[in-house]
mmCIF file as gemmi writes it, N, C-alpha and C atoms, coordinates in Angstrom:
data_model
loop_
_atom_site.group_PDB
_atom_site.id
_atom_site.type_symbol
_atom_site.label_atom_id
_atom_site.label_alt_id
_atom_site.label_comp_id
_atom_site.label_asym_id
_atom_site.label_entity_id
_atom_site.label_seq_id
_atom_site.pdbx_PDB_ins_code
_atom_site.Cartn_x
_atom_site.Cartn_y
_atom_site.Cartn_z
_atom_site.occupancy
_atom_site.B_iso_or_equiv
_atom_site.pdbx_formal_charge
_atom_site.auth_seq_id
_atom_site.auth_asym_id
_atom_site.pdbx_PDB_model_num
ATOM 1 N N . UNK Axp A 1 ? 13.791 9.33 2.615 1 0 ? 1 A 1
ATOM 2 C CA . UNK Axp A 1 ? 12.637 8.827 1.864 1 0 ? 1 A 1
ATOM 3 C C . UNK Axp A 1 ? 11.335 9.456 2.357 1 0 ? 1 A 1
ATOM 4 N N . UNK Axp A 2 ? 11.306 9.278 3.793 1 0 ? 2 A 1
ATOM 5 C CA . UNK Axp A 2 ? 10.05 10.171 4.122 1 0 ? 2 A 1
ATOM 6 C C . UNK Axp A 2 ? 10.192 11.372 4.746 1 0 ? 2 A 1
ATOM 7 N N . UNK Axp A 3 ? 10.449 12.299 4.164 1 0 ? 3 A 1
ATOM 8 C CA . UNK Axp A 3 ? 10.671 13.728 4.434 1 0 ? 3 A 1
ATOM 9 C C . UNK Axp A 3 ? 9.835 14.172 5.633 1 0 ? 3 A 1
ATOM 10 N N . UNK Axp A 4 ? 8.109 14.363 5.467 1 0 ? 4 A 1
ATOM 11 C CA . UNK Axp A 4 ? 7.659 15.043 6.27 1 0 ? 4 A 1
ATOM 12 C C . UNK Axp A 4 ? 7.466 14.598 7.945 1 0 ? 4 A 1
ATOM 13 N N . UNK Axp A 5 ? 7.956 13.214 8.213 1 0 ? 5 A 1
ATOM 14 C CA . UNK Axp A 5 ? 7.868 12.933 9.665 1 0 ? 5 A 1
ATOM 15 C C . UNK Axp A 5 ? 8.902 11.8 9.52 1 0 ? 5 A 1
ATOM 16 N N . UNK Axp A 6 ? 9.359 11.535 10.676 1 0 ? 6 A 1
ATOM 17 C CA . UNK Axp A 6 ? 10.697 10.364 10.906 1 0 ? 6 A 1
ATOM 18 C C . UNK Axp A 6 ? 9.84 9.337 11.532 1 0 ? 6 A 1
ATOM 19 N N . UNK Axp A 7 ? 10.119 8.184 10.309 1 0 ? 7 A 1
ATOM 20 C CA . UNK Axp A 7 ? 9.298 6.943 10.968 1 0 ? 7 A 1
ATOM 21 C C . UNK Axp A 7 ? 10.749 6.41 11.468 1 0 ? 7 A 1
ATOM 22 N N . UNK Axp A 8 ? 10.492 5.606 12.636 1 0 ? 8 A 1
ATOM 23 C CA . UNK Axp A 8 ? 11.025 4.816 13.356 1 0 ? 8 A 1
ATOM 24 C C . UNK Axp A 8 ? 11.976 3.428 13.002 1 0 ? 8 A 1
ATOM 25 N N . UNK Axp A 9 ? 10.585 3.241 12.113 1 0 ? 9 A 1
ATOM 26 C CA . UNK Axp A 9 ? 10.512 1.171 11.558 1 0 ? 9 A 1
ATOM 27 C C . UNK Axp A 9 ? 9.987 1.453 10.573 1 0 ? 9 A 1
ATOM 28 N N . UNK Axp A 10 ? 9.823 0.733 9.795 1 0 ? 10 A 1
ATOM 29 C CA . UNK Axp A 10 ? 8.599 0.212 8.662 1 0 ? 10 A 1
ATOM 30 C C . UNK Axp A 10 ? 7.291 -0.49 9.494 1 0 ? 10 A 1
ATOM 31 N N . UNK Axp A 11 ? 7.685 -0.694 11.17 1 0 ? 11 A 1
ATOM 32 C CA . UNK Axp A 11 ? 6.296 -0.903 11.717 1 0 ? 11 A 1
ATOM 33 C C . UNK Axp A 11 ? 5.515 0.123 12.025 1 0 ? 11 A 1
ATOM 34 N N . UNK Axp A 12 ? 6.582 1.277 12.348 1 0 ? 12 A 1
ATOM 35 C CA . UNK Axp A 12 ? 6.404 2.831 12.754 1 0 ? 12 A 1
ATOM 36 C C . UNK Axp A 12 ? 5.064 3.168 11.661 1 0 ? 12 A 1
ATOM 37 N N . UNK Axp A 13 ? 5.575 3.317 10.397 1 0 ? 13 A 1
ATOM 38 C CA . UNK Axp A 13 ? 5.108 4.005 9.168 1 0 ? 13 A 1
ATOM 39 C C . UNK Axp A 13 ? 3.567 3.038 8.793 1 0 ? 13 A 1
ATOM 40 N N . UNK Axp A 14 ? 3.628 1.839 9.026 1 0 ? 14 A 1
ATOM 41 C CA . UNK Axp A 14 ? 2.061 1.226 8.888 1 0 ? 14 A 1
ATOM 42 C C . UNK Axp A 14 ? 0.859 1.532 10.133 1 0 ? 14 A 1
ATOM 43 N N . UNK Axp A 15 ? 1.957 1.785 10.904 1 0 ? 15 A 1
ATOM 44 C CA . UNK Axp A 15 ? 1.082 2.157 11.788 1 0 ? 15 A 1
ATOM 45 C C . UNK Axp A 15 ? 0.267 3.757 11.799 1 0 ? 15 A 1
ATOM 46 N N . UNK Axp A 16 ? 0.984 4.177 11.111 1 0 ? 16 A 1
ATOM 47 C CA . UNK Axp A 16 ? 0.658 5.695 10.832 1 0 ? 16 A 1
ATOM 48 C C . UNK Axp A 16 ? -0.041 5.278 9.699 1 0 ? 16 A 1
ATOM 49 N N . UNK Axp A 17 ? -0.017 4.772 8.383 1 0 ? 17 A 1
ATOM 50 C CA . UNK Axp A 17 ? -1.179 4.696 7.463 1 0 ? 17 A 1
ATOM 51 C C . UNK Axp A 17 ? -1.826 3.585 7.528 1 0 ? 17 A 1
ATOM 52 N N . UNK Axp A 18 ? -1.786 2.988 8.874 1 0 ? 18 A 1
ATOM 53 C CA . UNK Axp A 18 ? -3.366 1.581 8.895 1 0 ? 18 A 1
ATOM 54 C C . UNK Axp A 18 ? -4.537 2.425 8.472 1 0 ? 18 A 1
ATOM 55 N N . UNK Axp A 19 ? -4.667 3.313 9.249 1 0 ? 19 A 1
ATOM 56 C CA . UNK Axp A 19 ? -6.499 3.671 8.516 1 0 ? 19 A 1
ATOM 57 C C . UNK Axp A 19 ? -6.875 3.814 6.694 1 0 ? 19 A 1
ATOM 58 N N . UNK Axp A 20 ? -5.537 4.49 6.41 1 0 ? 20 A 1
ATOM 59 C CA . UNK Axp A 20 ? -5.708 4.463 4.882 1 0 ? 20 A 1
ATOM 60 C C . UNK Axp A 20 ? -6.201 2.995 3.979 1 0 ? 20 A 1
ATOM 61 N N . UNK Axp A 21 ? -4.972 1.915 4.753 1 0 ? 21 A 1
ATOM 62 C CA . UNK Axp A 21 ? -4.599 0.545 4.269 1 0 ? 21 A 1
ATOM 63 C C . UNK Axp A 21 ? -6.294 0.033 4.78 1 0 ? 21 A 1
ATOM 64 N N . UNK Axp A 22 ? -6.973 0.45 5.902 1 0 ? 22 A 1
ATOM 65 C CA . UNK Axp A 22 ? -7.938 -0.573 6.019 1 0 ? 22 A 1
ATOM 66 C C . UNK Axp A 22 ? -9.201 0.198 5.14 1 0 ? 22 A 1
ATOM 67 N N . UNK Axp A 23 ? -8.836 1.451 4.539 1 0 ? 23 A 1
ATOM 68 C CA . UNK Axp A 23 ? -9.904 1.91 3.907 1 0 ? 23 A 1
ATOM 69 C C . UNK Axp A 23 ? -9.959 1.32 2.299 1 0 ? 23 A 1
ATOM 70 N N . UNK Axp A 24 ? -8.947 1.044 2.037 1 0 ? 24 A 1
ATOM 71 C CA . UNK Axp A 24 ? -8.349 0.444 0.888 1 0 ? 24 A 1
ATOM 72 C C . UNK Axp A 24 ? -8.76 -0.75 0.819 1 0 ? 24 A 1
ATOM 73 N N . UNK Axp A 25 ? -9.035 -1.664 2.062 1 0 ? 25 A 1
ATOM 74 C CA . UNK Axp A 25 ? -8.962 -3.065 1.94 1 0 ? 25 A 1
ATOM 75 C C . UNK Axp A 25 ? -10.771 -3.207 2.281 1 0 ? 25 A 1
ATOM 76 N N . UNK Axp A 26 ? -10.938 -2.169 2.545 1 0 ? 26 A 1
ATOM 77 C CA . UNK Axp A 26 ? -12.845 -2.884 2.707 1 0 ? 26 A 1
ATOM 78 C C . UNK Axp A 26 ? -13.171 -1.823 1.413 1 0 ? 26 A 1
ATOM 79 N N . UNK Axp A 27 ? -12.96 -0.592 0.592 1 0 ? 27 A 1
ATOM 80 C CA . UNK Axp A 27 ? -13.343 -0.569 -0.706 1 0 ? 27 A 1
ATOM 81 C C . UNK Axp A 27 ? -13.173 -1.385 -1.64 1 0 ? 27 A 1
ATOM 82 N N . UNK Axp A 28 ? -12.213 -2.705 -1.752 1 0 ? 28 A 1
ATOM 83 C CA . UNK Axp A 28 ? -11.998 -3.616 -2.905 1 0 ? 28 A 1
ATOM 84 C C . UNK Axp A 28 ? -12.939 -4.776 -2.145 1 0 ? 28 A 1
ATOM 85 N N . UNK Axp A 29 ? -13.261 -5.138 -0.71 1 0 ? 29 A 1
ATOM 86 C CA . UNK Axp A 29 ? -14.377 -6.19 -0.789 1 0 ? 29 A 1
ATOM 87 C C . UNK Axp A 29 ? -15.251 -5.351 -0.963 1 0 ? 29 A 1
ATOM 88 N N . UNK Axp A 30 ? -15.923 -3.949 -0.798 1 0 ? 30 A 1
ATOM 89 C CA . UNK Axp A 30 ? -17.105 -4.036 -1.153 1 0 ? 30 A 1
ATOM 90 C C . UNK Axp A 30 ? -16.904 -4.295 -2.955 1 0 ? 30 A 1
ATOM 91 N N . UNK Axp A 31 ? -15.971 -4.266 -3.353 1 0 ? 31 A 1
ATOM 92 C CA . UNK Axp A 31 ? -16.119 -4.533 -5.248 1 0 ? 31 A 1
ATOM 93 C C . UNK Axp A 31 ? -16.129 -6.079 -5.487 1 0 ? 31 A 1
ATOM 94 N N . UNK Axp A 32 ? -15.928 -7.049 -4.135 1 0 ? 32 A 1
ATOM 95 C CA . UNK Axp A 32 ? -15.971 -8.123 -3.94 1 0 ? 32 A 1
ATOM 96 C C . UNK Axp A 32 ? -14.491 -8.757 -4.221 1 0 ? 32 A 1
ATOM 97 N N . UNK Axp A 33 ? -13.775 -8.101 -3.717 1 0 ? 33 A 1
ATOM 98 C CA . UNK Axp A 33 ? -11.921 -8.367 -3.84 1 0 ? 33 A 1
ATOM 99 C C . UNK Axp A 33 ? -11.685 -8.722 -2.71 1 0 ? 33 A 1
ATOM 100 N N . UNK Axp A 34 ? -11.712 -10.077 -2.805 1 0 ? 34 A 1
ATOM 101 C CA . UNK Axp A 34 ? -11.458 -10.173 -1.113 1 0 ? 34 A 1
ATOM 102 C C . UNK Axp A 34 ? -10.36 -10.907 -0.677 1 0 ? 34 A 1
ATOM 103 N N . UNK Axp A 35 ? -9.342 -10.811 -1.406 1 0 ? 35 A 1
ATOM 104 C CA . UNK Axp A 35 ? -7.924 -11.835 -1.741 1 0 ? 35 A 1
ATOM 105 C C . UNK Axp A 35 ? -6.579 -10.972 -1.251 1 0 ? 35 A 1
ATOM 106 N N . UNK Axp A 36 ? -6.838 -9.166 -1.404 1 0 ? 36 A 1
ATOM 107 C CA . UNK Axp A 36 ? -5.835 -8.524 -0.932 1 0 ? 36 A 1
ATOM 108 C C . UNK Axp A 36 ? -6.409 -7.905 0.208 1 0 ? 36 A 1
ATOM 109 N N . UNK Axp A 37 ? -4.836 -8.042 1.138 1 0 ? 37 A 1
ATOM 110 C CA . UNK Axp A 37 ? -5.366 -7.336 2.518 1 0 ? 37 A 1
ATOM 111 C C . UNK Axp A 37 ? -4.086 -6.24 2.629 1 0 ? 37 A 1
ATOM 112 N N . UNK Axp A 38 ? -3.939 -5.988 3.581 1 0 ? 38 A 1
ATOM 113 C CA . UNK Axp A 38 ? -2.918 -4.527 3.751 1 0 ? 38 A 1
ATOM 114 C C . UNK Axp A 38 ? -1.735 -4.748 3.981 1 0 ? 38 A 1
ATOM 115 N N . UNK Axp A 39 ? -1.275 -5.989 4.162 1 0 ? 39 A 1
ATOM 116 C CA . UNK Axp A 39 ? 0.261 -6.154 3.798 1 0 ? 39 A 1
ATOM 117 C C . UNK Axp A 39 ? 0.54 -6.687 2.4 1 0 ? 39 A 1
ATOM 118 N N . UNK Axp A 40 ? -0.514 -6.88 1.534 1 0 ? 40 A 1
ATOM 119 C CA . UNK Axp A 40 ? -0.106 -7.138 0.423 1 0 ? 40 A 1
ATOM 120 C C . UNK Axp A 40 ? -0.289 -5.696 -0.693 1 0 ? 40 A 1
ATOM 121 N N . UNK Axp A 41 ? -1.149 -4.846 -0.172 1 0 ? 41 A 1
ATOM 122 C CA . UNK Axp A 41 ? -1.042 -3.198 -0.634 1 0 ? 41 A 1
ATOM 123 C C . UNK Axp A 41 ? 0.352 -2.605 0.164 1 0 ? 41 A 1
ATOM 124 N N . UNK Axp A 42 ? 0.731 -3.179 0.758 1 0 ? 42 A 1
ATOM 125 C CA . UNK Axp A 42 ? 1.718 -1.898 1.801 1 0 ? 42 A 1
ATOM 126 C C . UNK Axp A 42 ? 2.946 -2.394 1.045 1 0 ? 42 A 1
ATOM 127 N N . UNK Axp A 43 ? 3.122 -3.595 0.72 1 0 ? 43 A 1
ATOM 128 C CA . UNK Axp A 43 ? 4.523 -4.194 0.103 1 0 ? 43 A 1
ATOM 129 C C . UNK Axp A 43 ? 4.597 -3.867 -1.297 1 0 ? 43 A 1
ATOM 130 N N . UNK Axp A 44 ? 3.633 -3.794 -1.939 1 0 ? 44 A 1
ATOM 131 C CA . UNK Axp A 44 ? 3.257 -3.722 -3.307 1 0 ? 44 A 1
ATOM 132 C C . UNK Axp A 44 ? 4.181 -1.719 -3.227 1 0 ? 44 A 1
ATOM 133 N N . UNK Axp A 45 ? 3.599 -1.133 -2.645 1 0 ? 45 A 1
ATOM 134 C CA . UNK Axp A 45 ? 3.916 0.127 -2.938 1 0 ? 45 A 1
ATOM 135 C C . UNK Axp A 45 ? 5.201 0.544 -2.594 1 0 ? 45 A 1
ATOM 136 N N . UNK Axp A 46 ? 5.874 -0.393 -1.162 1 0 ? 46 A 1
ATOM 137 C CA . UNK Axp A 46 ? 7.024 -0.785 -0.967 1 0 ? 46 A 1
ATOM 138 C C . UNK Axp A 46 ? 7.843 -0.606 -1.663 1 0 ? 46 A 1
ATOM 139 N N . UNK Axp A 47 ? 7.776 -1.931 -2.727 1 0 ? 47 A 1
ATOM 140 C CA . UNK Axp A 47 ? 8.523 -2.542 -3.174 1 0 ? 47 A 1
ATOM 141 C C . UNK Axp A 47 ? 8.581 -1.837 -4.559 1 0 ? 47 A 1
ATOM 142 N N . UNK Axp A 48 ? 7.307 -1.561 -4.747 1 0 ? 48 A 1
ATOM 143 C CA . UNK Axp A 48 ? 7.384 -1.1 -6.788 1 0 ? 48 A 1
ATOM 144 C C . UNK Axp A 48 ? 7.224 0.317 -6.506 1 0 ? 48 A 1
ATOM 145 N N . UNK Axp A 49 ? 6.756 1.282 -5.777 1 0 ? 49 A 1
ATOM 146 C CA . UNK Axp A 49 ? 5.994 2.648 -6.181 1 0 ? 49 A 1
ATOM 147 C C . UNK Axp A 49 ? 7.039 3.814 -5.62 1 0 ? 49 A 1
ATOM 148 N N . UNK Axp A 50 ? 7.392 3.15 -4.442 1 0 ? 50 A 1
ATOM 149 C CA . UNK Axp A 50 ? 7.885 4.282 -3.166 1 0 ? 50 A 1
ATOM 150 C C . UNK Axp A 50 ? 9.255 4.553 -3.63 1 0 ? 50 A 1
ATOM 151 N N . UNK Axp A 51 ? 10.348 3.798 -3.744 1 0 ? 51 A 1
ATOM 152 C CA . UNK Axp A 51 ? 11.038 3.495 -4.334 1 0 ? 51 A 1
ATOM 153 C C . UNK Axp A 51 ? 11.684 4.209 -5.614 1 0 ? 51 A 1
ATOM 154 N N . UNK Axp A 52 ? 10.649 4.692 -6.543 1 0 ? 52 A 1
ATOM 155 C CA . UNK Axp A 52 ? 10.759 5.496 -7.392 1 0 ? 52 A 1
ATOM 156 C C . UNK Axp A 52 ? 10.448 6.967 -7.702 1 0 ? 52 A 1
ATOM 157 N N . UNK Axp A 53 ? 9.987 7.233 -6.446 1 0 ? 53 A 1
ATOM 158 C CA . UNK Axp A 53 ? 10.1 8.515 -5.881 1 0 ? 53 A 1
ATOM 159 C C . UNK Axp A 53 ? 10.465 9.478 -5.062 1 0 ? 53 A 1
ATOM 160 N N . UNK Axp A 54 ? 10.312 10.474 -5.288 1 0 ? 54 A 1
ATOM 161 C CA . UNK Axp A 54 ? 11.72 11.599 -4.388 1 0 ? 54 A 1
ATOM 162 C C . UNK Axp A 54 ? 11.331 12.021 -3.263 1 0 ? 54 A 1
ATOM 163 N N . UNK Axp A 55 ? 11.506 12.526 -2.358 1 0 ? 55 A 1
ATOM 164 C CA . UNK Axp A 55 ? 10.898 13.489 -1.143 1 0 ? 55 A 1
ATOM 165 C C . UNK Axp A 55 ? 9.437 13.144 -1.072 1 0 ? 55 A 1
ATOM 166 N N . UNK Axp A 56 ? 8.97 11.612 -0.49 1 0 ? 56 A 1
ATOM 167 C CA . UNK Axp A 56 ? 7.919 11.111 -0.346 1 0 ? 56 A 1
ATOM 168 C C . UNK Axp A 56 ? 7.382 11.545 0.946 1 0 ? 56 A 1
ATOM 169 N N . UNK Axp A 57 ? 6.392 11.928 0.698 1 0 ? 57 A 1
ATOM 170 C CA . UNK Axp A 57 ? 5.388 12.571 2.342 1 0 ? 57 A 1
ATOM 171 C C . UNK Axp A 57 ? 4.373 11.951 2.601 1 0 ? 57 A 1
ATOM 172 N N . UNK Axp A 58 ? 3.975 11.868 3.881 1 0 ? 58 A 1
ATOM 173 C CA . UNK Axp A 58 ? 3.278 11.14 4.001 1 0 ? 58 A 1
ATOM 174 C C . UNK Axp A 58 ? 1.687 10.991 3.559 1 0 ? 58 A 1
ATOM 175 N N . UNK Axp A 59 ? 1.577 12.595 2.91 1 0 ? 59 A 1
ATOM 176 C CA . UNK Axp A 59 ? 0.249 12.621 2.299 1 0 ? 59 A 1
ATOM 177 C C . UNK Axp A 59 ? 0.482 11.473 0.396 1 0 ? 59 A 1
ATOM 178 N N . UNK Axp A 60 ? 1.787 11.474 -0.058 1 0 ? 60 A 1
ATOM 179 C CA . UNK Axp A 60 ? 1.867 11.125 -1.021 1 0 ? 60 A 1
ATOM 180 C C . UNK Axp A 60 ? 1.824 9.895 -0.596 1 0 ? 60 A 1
ATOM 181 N N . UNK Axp A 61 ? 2.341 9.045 0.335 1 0 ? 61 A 1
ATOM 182 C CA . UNK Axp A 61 ? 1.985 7.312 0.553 1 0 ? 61 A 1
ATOM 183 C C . UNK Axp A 61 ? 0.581 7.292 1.205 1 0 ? 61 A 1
ATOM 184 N N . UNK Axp A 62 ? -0.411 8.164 1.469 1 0 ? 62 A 1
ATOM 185 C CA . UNK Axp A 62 ? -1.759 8.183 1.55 1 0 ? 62 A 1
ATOM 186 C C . UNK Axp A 62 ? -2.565 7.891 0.384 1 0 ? 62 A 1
ATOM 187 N N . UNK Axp A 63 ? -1.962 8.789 -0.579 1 0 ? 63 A 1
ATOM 188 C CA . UNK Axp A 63 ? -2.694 9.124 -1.796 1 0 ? 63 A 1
ATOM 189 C C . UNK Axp A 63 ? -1.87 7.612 -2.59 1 0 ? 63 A 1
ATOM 190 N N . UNK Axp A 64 ? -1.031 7.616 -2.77 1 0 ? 64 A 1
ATOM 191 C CA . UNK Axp A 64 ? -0.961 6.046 -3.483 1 0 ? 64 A 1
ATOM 192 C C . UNK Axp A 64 ? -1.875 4.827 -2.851 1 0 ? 64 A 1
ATOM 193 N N . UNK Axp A 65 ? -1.798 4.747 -1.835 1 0 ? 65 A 1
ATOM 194 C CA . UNK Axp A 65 ? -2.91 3.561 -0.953 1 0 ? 65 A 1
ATOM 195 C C . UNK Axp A 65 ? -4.231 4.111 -1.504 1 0 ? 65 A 1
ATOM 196 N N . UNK Axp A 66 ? -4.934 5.055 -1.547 1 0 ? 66 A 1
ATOM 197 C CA . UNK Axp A 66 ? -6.147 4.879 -1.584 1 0 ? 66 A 1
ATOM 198 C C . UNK Axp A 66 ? -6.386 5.324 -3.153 1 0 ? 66 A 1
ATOM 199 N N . UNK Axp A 67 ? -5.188 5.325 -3.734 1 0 ? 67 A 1
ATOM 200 C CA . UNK Axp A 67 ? -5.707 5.844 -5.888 1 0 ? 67 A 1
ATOM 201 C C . UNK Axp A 67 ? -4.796 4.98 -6.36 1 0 ? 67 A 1
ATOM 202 N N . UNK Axp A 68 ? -4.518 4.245 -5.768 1 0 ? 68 A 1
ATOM 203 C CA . UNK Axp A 68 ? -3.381 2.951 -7.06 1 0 ? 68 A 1
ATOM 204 C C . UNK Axp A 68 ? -5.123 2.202 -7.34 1 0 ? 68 A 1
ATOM 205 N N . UNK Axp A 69 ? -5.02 1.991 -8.821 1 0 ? 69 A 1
ATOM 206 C CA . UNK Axp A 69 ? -6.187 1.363 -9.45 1 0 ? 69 A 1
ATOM 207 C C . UNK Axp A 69 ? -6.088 0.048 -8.463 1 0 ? 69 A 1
ATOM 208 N N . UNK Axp A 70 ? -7.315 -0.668 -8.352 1 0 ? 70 A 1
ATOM 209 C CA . UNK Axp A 70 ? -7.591 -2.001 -7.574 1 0 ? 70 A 1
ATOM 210 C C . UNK Axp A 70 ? -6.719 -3.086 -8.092 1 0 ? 70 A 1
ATOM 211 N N . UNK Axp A 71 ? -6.982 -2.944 -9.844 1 0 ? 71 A 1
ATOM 212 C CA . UNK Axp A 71 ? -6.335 -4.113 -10.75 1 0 ? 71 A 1
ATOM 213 C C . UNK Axp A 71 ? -4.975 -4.455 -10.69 1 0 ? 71 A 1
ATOM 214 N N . UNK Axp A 72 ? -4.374 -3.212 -10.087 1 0 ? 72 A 1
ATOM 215 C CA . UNK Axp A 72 ? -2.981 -3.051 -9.839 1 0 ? 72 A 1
ATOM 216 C C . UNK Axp A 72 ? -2.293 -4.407 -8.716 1 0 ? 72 A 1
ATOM 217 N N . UNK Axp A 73 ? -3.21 -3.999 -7.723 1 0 ? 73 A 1
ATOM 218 C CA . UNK Axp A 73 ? -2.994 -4.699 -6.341 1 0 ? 73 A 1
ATOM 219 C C . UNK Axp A 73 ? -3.509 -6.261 -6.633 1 0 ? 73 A 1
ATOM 220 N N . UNK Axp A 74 ? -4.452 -6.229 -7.366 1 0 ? 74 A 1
ATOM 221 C CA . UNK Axp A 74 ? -5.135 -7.693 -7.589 1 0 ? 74 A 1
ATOM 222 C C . UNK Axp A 74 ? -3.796 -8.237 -8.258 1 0 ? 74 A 1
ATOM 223 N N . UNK Axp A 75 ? -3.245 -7.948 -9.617 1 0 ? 75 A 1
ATOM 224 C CA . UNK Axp A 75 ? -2.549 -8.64 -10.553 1 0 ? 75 A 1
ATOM 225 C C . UNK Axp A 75 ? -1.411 -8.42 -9.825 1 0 ? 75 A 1
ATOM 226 N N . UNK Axp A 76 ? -0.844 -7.462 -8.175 1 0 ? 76 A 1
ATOM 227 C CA . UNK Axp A 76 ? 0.436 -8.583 -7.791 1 0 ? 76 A 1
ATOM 228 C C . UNK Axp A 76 ? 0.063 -9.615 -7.209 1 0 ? 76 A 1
ATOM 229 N N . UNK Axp A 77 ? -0.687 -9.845 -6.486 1 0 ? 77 A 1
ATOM 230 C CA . UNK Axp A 77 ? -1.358 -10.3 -5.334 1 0 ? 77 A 1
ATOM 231 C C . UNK Axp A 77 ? -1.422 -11.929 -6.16 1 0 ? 77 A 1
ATOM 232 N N . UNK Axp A 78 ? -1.917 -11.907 -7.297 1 0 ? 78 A 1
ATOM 233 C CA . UNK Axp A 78 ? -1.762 -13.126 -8.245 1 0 ? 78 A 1
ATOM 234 C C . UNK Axp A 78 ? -1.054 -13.407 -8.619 1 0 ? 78 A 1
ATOM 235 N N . UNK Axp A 79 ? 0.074 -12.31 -9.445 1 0 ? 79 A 1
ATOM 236 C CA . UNK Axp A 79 ? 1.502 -12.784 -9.57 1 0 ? 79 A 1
ATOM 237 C C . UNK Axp A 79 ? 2.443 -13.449 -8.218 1 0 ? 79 A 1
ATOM 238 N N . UNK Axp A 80 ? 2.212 -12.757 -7.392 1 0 ? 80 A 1
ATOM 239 C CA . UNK Axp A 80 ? 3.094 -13.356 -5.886 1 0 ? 80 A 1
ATOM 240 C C . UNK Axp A 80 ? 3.036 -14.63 -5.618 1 0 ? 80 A 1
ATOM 241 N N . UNK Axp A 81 ? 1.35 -15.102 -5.663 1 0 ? 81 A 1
ATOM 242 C CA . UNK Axp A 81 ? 1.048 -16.406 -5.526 1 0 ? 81 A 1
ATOM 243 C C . UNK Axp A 81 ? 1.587 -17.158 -6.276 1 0 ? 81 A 1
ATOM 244 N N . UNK Axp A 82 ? 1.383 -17.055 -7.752 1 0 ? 82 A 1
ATOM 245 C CA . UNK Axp A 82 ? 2.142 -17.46 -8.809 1 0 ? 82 A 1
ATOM 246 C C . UNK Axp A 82 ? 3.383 -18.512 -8.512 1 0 ? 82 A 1
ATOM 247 N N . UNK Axp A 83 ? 3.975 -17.195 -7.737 1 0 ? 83 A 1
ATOM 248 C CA . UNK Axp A 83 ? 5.737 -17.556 -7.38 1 0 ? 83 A 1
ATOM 249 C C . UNK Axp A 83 ? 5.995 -18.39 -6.521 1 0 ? 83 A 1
ATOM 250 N N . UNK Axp A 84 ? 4.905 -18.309 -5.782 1 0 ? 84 A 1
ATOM 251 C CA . UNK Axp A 84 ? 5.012 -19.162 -4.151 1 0 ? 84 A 1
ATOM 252 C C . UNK Axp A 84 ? 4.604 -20.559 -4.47 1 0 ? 84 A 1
């Protein structure tokens, strides 16, 4: 799945894109989104994005964290709750 470096864990691999995830998570409060934080972007892409793609690198799970539209992350983040 991740071709260009061998993550360890799935703790391995957040730890390698926290800076992305926290750049992600203070551009949606400054839009005043202040409901998603970075395990609810990191699962989201997890679960729906990563998944459906081939020879994922780590510049490509960069570039999904910081260009998946905001509305994206908001409307799971509401659906999840939803469920719970």
């Amino acid at each position: 799945l991740f071709m260009d470096y061998e993550f360890t864990s799935v703790l391995d691999l957040k730890a390698h894109i926290k800076p992305a995830l926290d750049s992600k998570v203070k551009e949606m409060q400054r839009k005043n989104i202040k409901y998603v934080n970075q395990d609810d972007i990191f699962e989201y892409l997890r679960n729906n994005v990563w998944p459906l793609k081939n020879n994922l690198t780590l510049y490509n799970i960069v570039d999904d964290i910081l260009n998946t539209n905001n509305e994206v992350f908001c409307d799971y983040v509401v659906n999840k709750k939803k469920k719970n």
